[in-house]
C-alpha positions as CSV (number, residue, x, y, z in Angstrom):
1,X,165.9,-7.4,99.9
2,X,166.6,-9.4,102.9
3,X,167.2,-7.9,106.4
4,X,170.9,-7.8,107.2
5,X,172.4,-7.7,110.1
6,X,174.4,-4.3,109.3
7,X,171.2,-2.5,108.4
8,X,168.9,-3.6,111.2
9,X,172.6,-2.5,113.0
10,X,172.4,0.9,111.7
11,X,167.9,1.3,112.4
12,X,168.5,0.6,115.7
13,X,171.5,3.3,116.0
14,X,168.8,5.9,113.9
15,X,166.9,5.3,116.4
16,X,168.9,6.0,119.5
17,X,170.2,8.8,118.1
18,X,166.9,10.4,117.0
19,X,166.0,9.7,120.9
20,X,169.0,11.7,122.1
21,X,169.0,14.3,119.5
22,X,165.2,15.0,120.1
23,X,165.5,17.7,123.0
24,X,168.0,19.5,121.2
25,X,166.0,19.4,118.1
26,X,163.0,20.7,119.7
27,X,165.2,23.3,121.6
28,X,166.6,25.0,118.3
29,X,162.8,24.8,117.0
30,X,161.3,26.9,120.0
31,X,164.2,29.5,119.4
32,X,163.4,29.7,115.7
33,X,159.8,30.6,115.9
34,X,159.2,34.3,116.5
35,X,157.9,35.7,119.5
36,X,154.5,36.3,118.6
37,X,154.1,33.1,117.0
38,X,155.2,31.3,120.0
39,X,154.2,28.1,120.5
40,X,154.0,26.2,123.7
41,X,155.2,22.2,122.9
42,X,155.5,20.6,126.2
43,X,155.7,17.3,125.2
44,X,156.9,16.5,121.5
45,X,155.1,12.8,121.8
46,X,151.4,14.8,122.0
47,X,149.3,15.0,119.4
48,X,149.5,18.5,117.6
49,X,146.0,17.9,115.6
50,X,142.5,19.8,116.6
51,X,139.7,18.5,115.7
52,X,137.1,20.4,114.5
53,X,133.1,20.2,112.8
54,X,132.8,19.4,109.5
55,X,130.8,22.3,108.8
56,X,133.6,24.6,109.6
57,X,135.9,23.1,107.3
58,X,133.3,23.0,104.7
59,X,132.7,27.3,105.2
60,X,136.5,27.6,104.8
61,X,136.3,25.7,102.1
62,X,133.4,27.4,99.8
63,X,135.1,30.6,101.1
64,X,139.0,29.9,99.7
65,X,136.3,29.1,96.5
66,X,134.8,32.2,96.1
67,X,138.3,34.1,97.1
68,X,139.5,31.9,94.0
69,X,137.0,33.2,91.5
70,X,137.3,36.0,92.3
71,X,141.1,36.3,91.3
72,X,140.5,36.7,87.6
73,X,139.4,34.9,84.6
74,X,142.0,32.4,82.6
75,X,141.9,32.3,79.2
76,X,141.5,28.4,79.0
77,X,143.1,27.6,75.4
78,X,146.2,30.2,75.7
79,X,146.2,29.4,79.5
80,X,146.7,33.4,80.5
81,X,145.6,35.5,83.1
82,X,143.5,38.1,82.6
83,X,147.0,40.5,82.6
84,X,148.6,38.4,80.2
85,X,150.9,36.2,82.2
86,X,150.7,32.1,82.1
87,X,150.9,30.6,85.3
88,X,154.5,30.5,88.2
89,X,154.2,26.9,87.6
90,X,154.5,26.9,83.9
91,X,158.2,26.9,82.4
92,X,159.1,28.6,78.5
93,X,159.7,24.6,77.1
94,X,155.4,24.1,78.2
95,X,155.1,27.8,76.9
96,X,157.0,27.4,73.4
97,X,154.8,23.7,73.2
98,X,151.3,25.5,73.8
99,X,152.7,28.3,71.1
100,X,153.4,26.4,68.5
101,X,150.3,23.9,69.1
102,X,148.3,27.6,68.4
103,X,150.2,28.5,65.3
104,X,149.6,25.2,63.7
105,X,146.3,25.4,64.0
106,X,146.5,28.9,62.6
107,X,147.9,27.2,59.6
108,X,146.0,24.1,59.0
109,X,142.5,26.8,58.7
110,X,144.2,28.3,55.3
């Protein structure tokens, strides 16, 4: 699409607005956050990243592993749990589909 004058118009205003909105924003922000959670942003333009070993990251990351096995087993063809129960992410349509897909294969065997 080509650059109109109304829209490069109504950036430049975003952008003005974001500048003069951004105190207040960060304000409101600071009041949110609890007390012991507390954060101290002095300047909103810093960078809010650490950097940190690679090693580190790597621990954390075998460890959320290991946390994950140890969860429970998952009954790979029904997709269960090891108490019975599919998955939060799984709505009754994909339920019903893996259902039936089970049954029919229940009757092709006779």
């Amino acid at each position: 699409m080509a650059k109109s004058i109304r829209s490069k118009w109504r950036k430049k205003m975003r952008a003005i607005k974001r500048l003069k909105n951004a105190p207040k924003e960060l304000a409101r922000l600071q009041k949110i956050l609890p007390e012991s959670v507390k954060m101290e942003i002095q300047n909103p333009d810093s960078e809010l990243v650490t950097v940190r070993d690679p090693e580190e990251v790597k621990e954390e990351i075998s460890k959320k592993k290991e946390e994950k096995v140890s969860l429970g087993r998952i009954n790979k063809k029904k997709i269960l749990d090891e108490h019975g129960h599919y998955p939060a992410w799984m709505n009754q349509r994909a339920i019903k589909k893996l259902n039936g897909k089970s049954r029919k294969q229940k009757k092709s065997i006779w």
